[in-house]
ZAMARGU-4260 file (C-alpha; in steps of 0.2 Angstrom, whole numbers, plus 5000, padded with zeros to 4 digits):
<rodrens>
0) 4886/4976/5141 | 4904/4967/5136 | 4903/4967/5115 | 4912/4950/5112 | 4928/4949/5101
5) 4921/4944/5084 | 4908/4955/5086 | 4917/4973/5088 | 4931/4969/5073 | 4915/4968/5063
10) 4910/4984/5071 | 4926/4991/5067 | 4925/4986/5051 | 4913/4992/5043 | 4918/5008/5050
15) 4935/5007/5042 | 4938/5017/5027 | 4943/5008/5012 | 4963/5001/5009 | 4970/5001/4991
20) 4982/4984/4988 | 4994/4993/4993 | 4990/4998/5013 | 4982/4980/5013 | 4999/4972/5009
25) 5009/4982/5018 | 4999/4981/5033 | 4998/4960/5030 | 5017/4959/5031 | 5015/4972/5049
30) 5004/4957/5056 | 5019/4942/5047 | 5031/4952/5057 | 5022/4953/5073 | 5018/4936/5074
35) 5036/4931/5068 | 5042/4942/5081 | 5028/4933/5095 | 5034/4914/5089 | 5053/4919/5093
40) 5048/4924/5111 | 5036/4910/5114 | 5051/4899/5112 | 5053/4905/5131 | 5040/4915/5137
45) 5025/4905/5142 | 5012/4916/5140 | 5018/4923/5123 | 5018/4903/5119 | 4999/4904/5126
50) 4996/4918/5118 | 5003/4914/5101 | 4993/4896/5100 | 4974/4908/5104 | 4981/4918/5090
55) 4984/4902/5079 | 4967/4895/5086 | 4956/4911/5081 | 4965/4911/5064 | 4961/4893/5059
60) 4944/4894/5067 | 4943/4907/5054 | 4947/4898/5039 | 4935/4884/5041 | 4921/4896/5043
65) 4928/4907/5029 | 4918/4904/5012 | 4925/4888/5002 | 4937/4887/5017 | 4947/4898/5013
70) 4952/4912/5024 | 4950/4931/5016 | 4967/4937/5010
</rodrens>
């Protein structure tokens, strides 16, 4: 059986052992990076464009489900 996205990161999870402020900020700006580093080869690279705008996608799905709509940061 093929677990779907959303479901396994919530497995994983709870599974995770718990992050100070510290590791949690440090592995936000890992992610900023990535990401800034994904939108700069979009620019001409199709399927990193494709691929950045599912990103984007997921990420505001997630912050008009979020409690008070606003995502967890």
């Amino acid at each position: 059986m093929q677990m779907n996205l959303k479901s396994r990161l919530a497995q994983l999870d709870k599974r995770r052992p718990q992050m100070d402020q510290e590791q949690r900020q440090a592995m936000i700006a890992s992610i900023q990076q990535w990401l800034d580093e994904l939108a700069v080869r979009a620019q001409t690279d199709r399927e990193a464009r494709l691929y950045l705008e599912a990103i984007r996608g997921m990420l505001d799905r997630g912050k008009r489900t979020a409690p008070g709509g606003q995502a967890d940061r």
